[in-house]
N, C-alpha and C positions, 0 to 999 in steps of 0.2 A: 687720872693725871695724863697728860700730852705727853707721850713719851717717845723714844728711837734708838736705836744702836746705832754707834759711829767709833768712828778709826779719829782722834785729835790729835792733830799736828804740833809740834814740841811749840814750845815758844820761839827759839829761834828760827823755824821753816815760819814762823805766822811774822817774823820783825820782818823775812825776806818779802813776802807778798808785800807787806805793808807799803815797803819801800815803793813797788809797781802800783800799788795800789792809790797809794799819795801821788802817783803820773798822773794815773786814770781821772783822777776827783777835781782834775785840773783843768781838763779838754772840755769843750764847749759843750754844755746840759749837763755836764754832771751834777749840776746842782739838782736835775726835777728827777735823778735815782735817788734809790733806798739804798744807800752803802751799808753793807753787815759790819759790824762790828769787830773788831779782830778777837775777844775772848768766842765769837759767835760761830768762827770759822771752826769746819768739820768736815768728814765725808759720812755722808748720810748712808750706813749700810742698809737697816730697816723700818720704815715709819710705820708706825704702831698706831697713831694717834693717838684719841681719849681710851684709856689703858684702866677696868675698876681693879680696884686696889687690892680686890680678893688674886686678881690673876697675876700681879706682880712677881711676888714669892716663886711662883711655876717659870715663867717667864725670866727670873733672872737664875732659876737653877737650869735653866735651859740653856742659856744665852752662856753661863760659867762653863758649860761642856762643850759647846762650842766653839769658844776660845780654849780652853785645853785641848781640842784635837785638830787647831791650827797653829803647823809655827809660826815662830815672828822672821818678817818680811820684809824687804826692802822699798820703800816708795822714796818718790818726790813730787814736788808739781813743777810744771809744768805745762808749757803754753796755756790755751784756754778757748772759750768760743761762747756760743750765746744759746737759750731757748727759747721759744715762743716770739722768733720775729724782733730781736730786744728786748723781752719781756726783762729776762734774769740774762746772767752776765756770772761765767764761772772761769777757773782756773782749775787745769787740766792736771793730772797724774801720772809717771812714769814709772817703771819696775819690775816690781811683782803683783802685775794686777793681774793675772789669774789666780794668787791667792787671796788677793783682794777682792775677786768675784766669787770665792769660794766661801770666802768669812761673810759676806754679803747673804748668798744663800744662803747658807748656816742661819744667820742672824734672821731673814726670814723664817726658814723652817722654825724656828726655836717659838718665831710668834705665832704661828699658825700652829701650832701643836700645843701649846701654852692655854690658845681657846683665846688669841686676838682674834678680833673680826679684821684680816685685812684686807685691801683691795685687790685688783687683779696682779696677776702676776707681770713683768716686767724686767728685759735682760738689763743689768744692772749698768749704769754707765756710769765710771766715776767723774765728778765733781767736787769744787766747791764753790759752792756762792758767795760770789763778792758783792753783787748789786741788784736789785732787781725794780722794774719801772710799772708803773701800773696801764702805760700804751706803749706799742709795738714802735720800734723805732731804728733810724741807724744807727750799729752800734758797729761798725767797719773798724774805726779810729780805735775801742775800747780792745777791739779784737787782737788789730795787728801786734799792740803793745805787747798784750799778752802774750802771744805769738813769739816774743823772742823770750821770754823769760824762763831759767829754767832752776828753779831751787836747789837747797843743798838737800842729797840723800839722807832718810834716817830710818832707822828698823825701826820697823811695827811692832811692839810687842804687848800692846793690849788693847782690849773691845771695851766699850763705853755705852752702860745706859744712858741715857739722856733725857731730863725733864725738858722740855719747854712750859715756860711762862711767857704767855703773849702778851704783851703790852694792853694796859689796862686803861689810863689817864686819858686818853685822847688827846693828848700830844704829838704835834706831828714831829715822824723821825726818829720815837722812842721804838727804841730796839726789845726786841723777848729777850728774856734774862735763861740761858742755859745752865744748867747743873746737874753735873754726873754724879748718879744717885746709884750707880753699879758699875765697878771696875775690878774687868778680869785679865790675869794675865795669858798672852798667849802660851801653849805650847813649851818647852822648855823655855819658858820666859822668869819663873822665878817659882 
C-alpha cells in the first residue's frame, strides 16, 4: 500500500485555507491546476510510497514511539509559494516548526529502520499542497494571495499514517482518496 506520515490540520484551519483557496480558483488559469481537495490537505512528514504489508506492523510501532517522544506543538499556516517553476503551489506553516522538523525526522527514521526502501534524504520544508499543474507557469498572482494569509493557531497533538489511493477511473480531475489507517497521539497528548 502507498503510504506516509503527516501532521492533519483540524477542520476548521482546512474551512480557513478554503476560504483563500476559493480566491485562488478564481484568478485567470486556475481552471488548467489540479486543486487538492480540502479532506486531501496535510503536511507530508514522511513518504513511504508502496509500503508490503508485512512491514507495516514495524513501521506503525515505530512511527507510535515517535509520536510519544514528541510533544504537541503549536502550528499554523501561513503564507505560501510554489515548486518546480509553477509546477505545485503550497501554503506555508508557522510556530513550532522545529518540532515539526523533529517529528518529520522521527517519522523518516521510523521508515528506514522499519526496512522502507526510502529515497534520499532531504532537509524537510514544510508545506501543503493546494494545486499542482502538469507545466511550469506564472503563478506570481497565486503567490501573493497567499502571501497575506495567515490561519488560526492550533496544537499538534498527533501523527498520522496515511494510505493513498490514486485515482483509478481516468477521469479527469479525480482526486486520490486519503485514509488514516494509524493514529498516534503525541507526547503528553492523551
Amino acid at each position: 500500500m502507498r503510504l506516509f506520515a503527516a501532521v492533519l490540520p483540524p477542520s476548521e484551519v482546512r474551512r480557513e485555507l478554503g476560504t483563500v483557496v476559493d480566491e485562488l480558483r478564481k484568478l485567470p488559469g486556475a481552471d488548467g491546476m489540479r486543486w487538492t481537495g480540502r479532506p486531501g490537505w496535510h503536511f507530508t512528514l514522511a513518504f513511504y510510497g508502496e509500503v508490503d504489508d508485512d512491514l507495516v506492523p514495524e513501521l506503525s510501532a515505530r512511527l507510535e514511539r515517535a509520536a510519544r517522544r514528541t510533544a504537541p506543538f503549536p502550528l499554523a499556516l501561513r503564507g505560501g509559494g510554489q515548486f518546480g517553476h509553477g509546477k505545485a503551489l503550497w501554503a506555508g506553516a508557522e510556530g513550532d516548526l522545529a518540532t515539526l522538523r523533529l517529528l518529520a525526522e522521527r517519522a523518516e527514521a521510523a521508515g528506514r529502520k522499519a526496512g522502507v526502501q526510502m529515497g534520499e534524504h532531504r532537509r524537510y520544508k514544510p508545506h501543503l499542497s493546494v494545486a499542482r499543474s502538469r507545466e511550469a507557469g506564472d503563478v506570481r498572482a497565486y503567490v501573493d494571495v497567499l502571501a497575506g494569509f495567515t490561519g488560526r493557531t492550533w496544537t499538534v497533538d498527533e501523527l498520522a499514517l496515511v494510505r493513498s489511493n490514486l485515482p483509478t477511473s481516468g477521469v479527469p480531475g479525480e482526486q486520490p482518496r486519503y485514509e488514516a489507517v494509524g493514529r498516534w497521539p503525541l507526547g503528553g497528548a492523551g
